[in-house]
N, CA, C and O atoms as CSV, one atom per row, in Angstrom:
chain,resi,resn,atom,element,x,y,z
A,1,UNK,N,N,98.801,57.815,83.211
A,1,UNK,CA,C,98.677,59.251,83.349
A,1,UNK,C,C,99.454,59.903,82.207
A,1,UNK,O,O,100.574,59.504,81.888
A,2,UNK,N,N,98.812,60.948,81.582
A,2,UNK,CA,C,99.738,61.595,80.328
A,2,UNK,C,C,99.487,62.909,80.352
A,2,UNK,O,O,100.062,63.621,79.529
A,3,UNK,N,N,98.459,63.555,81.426
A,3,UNK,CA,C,98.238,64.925,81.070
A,3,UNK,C,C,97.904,65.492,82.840
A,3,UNK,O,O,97.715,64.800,83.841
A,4,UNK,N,N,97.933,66.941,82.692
A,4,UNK,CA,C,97.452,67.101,84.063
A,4,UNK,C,C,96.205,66.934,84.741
A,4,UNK,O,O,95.916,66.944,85.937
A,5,UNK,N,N,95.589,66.793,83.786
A,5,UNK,CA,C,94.054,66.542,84.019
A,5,UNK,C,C,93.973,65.145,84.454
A,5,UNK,O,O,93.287,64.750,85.396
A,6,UNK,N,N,94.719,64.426,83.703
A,6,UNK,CA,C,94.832,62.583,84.644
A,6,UNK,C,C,95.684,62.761,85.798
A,6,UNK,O,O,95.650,61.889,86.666
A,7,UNK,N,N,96.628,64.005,85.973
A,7,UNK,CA,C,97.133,63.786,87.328
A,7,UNK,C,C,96.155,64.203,88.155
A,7,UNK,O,O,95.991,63.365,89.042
A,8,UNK,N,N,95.055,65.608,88.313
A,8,UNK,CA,C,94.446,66.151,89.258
A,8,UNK,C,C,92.966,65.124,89.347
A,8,UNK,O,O,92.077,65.575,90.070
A,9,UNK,N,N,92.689,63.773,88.635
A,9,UNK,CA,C,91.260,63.111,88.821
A,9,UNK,C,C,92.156,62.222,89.482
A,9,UNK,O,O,91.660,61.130,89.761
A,10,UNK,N,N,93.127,62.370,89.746
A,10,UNK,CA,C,93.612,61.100,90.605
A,10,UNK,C,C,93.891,61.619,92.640
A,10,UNK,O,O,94.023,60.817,93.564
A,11,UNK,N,N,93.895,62.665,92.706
A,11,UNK,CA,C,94.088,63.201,93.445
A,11,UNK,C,C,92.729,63.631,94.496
A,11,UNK,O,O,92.036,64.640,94.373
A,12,UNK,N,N,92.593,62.625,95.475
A,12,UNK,CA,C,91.060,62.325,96.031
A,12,UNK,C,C,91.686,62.638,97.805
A,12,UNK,O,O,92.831,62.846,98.206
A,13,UNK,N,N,90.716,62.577,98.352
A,13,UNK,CA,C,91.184,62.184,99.948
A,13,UNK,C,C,91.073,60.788,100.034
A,13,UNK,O,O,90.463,59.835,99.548
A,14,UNK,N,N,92.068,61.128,100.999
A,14,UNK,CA,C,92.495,59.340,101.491
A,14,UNK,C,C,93.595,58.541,100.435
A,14,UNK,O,O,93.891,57.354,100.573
A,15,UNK,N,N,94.220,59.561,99.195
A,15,UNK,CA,C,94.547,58.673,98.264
A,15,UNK,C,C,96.490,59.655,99.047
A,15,UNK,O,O,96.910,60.734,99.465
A,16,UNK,N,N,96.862,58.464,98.802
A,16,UNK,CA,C,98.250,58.501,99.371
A,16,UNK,C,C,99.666,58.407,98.649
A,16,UNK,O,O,100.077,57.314,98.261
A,17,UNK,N,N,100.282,59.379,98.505
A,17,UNK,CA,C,101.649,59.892,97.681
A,17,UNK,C,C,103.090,60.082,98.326
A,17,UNK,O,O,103.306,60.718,99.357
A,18,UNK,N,N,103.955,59.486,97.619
A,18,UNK,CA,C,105.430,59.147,98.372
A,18,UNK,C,C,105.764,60.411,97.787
A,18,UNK,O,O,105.418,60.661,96.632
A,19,UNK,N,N,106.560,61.427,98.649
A,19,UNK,CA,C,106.569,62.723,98.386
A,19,UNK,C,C,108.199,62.604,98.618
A,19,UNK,O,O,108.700,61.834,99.438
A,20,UNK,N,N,109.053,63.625,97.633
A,20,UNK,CA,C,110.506,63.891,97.471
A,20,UNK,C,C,110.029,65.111,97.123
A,20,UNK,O,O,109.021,65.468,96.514
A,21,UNK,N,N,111.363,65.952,97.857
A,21,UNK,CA,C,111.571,67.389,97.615
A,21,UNK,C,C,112.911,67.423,97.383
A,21,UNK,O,O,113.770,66.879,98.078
A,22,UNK,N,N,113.061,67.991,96.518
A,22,UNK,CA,C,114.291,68.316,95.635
A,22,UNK,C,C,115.078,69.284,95.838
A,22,UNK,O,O,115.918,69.376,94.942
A,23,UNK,N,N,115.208,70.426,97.034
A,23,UNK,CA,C,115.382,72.134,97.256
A,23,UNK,C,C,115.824,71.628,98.676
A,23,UNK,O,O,115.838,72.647,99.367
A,24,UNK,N,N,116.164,70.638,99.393
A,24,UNK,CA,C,116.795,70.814,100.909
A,24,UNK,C,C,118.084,71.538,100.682
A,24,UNK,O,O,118.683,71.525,99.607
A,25,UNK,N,N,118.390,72.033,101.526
A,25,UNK,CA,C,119.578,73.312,101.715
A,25,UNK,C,C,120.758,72.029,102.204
A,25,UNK,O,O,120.617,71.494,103.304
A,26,UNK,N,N,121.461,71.779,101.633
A,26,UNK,CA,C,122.528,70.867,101.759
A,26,UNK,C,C,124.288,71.634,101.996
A,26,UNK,O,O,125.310,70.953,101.915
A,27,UNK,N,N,124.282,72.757,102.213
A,27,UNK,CA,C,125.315,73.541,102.914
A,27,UNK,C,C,125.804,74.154,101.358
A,27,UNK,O,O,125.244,74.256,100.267
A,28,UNK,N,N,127.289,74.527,101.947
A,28,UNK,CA,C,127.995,75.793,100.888
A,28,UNK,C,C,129.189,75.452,100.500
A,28,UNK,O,O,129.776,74.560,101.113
A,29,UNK,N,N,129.640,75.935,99.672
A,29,UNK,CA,C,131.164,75.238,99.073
A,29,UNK,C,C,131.963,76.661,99.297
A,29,UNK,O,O,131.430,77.769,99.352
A,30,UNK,N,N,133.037,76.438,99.387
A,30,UNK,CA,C,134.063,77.679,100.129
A,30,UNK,C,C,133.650,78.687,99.620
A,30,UNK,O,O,133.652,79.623,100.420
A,31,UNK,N,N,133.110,79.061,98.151
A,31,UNK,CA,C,132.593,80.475,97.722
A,31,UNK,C,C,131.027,80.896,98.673
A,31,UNK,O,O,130.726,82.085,98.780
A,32,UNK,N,N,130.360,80.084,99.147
A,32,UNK,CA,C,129.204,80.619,99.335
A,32,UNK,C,C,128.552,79.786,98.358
A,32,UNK,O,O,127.349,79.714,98.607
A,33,UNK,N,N,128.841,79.231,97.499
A,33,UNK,CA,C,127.463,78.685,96.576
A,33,UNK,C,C,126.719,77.864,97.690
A,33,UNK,O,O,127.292,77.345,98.648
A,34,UNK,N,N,125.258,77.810,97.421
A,34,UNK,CA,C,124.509,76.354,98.101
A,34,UNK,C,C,124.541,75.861,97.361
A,34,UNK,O,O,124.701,76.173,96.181
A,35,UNK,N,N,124.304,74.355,98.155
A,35,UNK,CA,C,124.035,72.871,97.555
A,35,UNK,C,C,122.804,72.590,97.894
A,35,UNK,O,O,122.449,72.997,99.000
A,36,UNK,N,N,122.285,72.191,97.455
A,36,UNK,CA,C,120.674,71.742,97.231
A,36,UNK,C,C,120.424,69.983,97.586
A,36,UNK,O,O,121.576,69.637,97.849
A,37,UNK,N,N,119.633,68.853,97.713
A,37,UNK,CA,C,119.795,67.512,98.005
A,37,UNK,C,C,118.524,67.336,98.107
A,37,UNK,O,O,117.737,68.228,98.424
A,38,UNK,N,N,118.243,66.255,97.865
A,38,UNK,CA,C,116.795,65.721,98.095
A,38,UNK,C,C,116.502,65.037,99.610
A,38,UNK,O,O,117.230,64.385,100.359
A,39,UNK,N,N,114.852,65.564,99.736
A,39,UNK,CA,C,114.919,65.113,101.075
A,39,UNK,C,C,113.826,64.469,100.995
A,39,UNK,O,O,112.910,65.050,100.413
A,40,UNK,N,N,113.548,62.986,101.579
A,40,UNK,CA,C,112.230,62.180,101.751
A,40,UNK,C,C,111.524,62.267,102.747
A,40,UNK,O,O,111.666,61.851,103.897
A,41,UNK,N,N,110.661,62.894,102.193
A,41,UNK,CA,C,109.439,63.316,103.357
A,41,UNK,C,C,108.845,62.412,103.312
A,41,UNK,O,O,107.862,63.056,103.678
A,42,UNK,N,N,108.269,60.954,103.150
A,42,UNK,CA,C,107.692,59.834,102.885
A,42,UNK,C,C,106.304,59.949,102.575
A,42,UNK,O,O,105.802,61.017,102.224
A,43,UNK,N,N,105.664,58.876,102.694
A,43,UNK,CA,C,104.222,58.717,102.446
A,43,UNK,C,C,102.875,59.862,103.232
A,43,UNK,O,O,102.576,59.749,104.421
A,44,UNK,N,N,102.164,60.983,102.225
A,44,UNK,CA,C,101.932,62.007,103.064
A,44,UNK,C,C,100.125,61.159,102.282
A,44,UNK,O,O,100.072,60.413,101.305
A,45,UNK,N,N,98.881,61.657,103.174
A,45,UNK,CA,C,97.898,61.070,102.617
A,45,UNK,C,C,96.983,62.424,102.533
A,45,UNK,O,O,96.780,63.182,103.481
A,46,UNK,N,N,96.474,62.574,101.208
A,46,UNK,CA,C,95.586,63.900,100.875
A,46,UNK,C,C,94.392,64.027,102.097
A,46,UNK,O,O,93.833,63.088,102.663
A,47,UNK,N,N,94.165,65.622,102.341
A,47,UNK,CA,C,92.989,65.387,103.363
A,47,UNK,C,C,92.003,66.056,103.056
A,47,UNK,O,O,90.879,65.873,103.524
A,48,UNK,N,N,92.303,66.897,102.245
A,48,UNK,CA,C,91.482,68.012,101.191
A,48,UNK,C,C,91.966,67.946,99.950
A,48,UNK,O,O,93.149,67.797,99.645
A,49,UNK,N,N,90.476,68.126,98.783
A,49,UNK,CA,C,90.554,67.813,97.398
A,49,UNK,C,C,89.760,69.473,96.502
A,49,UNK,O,O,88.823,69.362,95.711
A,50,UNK,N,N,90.073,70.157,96.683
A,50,UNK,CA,C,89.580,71.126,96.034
A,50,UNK,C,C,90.237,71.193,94.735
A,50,UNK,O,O,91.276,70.580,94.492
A,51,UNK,N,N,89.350,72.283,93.519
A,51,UNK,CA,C,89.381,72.791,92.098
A,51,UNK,C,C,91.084,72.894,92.350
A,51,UNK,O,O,92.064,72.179,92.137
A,52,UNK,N,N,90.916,73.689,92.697
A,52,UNK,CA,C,92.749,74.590,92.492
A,52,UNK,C,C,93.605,73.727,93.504
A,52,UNK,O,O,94.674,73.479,92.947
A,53,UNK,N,N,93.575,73.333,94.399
A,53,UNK,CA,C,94.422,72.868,95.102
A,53,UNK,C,C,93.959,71.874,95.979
A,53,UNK,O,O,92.770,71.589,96.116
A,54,UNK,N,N,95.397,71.060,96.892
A,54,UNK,CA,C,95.095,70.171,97.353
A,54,UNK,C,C,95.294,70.253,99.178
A,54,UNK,O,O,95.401,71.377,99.669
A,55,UNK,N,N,95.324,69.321,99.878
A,55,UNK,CA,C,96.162,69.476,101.254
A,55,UNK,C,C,96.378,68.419,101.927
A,55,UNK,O,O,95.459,67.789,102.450
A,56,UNK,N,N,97.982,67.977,102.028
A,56,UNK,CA,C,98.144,67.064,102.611
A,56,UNK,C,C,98.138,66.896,104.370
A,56,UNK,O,O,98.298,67.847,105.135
A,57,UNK,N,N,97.927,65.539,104.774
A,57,UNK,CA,C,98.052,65.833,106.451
A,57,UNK,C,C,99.402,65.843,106.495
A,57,UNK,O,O,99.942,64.953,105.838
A,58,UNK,N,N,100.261,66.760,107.211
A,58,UNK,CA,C,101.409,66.652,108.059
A,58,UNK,C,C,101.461,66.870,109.273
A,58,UNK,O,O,100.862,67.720,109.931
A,59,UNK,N,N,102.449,65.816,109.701
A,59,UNK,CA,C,102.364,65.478,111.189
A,59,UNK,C,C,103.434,66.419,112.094
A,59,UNK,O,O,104.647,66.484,111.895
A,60,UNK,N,N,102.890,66.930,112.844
A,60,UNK,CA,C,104.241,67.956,113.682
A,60,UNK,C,C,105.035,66.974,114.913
A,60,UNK,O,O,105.178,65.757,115.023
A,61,UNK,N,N,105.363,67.869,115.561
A,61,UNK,CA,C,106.519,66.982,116.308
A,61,UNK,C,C,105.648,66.497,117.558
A,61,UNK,O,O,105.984,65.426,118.062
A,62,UNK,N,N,104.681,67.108,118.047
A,62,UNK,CA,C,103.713,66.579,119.005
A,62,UNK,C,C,102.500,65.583,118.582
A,62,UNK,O,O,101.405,65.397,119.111
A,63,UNK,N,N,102.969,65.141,117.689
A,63,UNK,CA,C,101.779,63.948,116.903
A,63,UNK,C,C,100.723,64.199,116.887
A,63,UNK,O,O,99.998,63.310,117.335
A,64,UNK,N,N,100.210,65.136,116.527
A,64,UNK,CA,C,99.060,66.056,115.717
A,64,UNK,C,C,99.102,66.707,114.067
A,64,UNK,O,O,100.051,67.270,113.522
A,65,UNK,N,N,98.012,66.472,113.620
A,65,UNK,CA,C,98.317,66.560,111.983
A,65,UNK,C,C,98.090,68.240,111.565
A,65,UNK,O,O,97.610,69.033,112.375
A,66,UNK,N,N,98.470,68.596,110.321
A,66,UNK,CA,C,98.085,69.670,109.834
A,66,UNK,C,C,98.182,69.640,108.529
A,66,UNK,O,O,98.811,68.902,107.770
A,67,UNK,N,N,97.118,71.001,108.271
A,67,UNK,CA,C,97.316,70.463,106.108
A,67,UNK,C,C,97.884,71.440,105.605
A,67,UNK,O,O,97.586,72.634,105.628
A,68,UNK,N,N,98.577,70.994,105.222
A,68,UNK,CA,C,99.478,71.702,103.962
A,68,UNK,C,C,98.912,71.824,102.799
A,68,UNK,O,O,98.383,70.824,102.315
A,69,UNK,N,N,98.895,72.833,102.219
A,69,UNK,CA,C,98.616,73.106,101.065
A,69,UNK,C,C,99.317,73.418,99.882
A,69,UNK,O,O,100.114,74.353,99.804
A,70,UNK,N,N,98.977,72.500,98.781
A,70,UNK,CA,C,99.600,72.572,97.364
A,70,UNK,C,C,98.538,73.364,96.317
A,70,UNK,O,O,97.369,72.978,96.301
A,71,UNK,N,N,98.914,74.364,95.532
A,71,UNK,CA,C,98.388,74.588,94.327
A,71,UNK,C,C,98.858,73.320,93.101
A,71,UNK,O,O,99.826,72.580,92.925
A,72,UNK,N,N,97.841,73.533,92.580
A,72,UNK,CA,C,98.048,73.027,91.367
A,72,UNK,C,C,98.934,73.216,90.240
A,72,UNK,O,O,98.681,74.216,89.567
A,73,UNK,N,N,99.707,72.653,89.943
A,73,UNK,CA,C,100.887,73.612,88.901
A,73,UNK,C,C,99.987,73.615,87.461
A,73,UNK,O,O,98.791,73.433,87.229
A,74,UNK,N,N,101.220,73.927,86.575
A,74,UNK,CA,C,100.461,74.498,85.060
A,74,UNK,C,C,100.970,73.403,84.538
A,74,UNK,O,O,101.907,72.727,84.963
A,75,UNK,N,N,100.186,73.220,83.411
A,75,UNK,CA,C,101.192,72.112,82.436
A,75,UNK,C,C,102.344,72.087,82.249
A,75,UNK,O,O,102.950,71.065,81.924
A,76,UNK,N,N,102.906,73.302,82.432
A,76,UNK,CA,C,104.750,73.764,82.212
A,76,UNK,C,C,105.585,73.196,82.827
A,76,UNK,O,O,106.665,72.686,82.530
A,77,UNK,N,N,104.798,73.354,84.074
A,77,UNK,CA,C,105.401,73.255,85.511
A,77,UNK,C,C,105.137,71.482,85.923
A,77,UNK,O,O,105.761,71.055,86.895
A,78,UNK,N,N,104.133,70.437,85.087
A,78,UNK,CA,C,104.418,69.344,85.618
A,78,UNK,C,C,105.139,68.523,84.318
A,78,UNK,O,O,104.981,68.738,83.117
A,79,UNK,N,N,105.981,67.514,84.983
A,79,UNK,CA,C,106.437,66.186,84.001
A,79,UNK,C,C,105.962,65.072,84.401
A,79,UNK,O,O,106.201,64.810,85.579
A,80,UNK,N,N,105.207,64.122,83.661
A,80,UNK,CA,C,104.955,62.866,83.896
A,80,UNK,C,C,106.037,61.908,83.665
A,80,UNK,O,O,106.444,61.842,82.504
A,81,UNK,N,N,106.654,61.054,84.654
A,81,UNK,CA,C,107.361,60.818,84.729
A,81,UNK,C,C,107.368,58.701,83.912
A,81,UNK,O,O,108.165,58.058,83.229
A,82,UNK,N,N,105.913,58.392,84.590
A,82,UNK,CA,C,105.038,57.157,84.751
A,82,UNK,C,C,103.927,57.667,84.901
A,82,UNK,O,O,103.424,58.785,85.011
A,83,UNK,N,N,103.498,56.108,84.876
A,83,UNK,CA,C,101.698,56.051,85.185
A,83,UNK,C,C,101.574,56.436,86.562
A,83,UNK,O,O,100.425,56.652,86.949
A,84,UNK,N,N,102.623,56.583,87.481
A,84,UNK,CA,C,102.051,56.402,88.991
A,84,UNK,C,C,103.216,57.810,89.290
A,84,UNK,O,O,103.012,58.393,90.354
A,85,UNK,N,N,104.113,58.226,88.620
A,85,UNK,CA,C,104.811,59.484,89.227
A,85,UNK,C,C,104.947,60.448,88.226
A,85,UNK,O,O,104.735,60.587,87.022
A,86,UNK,N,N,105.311,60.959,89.032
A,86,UNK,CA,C,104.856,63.089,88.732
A,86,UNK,C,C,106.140,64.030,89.271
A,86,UNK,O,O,106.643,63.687,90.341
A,87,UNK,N,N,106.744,65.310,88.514
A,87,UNK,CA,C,107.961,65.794,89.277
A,87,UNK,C,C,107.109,67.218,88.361
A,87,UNK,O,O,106.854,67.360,87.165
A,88,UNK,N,N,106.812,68.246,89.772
A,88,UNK,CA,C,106.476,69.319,90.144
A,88,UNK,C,C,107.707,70.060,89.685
A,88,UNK,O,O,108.822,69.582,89.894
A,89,UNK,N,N,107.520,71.361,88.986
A,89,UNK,CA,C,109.146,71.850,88.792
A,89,UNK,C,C,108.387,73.625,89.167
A,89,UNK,O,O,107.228,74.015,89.305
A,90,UNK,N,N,109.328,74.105,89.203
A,90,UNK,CA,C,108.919,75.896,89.996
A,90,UNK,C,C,110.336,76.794,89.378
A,90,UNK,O,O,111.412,76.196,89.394
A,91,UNK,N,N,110.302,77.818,88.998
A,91,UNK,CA,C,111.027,78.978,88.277
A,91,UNK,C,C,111.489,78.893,89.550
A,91,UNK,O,O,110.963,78.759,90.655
A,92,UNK,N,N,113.232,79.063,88.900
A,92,UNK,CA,C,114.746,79.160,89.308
A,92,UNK,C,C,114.626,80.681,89.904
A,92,UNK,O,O,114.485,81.459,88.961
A,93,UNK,N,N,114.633,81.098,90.689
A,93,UNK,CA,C,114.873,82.318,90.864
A,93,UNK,C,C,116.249,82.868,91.976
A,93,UNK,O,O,116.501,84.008,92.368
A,94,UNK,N,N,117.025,81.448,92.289
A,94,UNK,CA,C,117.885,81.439,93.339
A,94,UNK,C,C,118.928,82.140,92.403
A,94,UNK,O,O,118.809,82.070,91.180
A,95,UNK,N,N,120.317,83.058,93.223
A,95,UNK,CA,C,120.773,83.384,93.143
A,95,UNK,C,C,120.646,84.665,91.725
A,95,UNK,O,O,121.285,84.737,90.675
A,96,UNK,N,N,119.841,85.302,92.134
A,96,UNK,CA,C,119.399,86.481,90.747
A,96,UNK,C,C,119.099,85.840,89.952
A,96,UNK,O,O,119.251,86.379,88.856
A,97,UNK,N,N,118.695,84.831,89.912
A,97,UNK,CA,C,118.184,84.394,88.234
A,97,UNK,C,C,117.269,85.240,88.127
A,97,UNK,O,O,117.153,86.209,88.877
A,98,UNK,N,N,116.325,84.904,86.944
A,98,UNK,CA,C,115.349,85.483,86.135
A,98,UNK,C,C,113.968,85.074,86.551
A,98,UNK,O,O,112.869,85.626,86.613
A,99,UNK,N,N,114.560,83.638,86.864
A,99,UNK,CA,C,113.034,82.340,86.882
A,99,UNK,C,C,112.190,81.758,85.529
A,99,UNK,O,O,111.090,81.224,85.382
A,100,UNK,N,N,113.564,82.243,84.397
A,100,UNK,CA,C,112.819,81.533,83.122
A,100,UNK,C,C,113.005,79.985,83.204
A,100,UNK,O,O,112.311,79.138,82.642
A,101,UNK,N,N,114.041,79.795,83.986
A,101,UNK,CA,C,114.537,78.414,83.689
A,101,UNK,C,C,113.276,77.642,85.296
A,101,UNK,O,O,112.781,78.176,86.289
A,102,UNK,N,N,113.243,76.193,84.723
A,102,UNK,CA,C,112.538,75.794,85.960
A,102,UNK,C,C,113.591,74.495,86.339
A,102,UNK,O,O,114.480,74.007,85.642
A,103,UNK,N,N,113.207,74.187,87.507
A,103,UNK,CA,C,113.936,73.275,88.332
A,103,UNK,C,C,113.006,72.899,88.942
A,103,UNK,O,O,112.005,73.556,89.226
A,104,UNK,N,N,113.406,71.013,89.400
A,104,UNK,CA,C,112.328,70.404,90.318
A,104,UNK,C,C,112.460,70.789,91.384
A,104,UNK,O,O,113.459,71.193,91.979
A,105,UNK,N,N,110.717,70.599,91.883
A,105,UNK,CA,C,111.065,71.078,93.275
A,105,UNK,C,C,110.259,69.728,93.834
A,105,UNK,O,O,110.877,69.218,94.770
A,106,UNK,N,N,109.205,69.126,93.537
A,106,UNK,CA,C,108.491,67.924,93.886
A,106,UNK,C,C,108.302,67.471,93.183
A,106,UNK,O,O,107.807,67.894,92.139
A,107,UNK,N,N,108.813,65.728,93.617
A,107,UNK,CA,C,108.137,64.286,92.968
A,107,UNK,C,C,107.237,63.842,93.882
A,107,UNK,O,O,107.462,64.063,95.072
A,108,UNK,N,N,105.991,63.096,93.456
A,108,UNK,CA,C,104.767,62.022,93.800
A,108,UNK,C,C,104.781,61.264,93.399
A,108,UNK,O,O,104.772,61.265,92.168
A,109,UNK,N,N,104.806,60.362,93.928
A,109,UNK,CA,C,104.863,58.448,93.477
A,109,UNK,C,C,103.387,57.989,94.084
A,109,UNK,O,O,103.380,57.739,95.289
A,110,UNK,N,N,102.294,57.873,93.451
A,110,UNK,CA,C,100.914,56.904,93.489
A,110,UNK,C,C,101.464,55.882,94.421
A,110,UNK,O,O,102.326,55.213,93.852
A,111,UNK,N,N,101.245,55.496,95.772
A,111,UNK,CA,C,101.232,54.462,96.319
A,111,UNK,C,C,99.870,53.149,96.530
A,111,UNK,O,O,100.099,52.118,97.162
């Protein structure tokens, strides 16, 4: 994979991605700053494949699925990491920033 266009022909139903989110709220340090931590949401499997976006099944707490939906980011916004992973990044806008700067917010690992 080297471009976004090899990430989004890879992206089918039924095709299955080890998902990390990078933005869990990990508490505050005596000023009030947050801490941020990664959280493993594990193996999520696409259930919808549309132009612009995608949707994964997620499972709620009564073991019934639902889809979540991802847009597609911009070239800006993805890094190829490997042939098989990907880290989603989204404008900083925490604490008054601007949102010029970007920060990860999701990795996909091809399982």
């Amino acid at each position: 994979m080297k471009t976004l266009a090899d990430f989004k022909r890879r992206l089918k139903v039924g095709t299955k991605l080890h998902t990390t989110y990078h933005q869990e709220f990990a508490g505050r340090d005596p000023n009030f700053k947050i801490f941020y931590k990664d959280k493993d949401l594990g193996i999520r499997e696409i259930s919808i494949a549309k132009s612009a976006q995608i949707a994964f099944k997620t499972p709620k707490n009564d073991g019934t699925f639902v889809d979540s939906y991802m847009l597609f980011p911009t070239a800006k916004q993805l890094k190829i990491i490997d042939e098989n992973t990907v880290t989603i990044f989204t404008p900083d806008t925490r604490d008054g920033k601007d949102g010029s700067e970007l920060i990860p917010l999701l990795t996909y690992k091809f399982v």
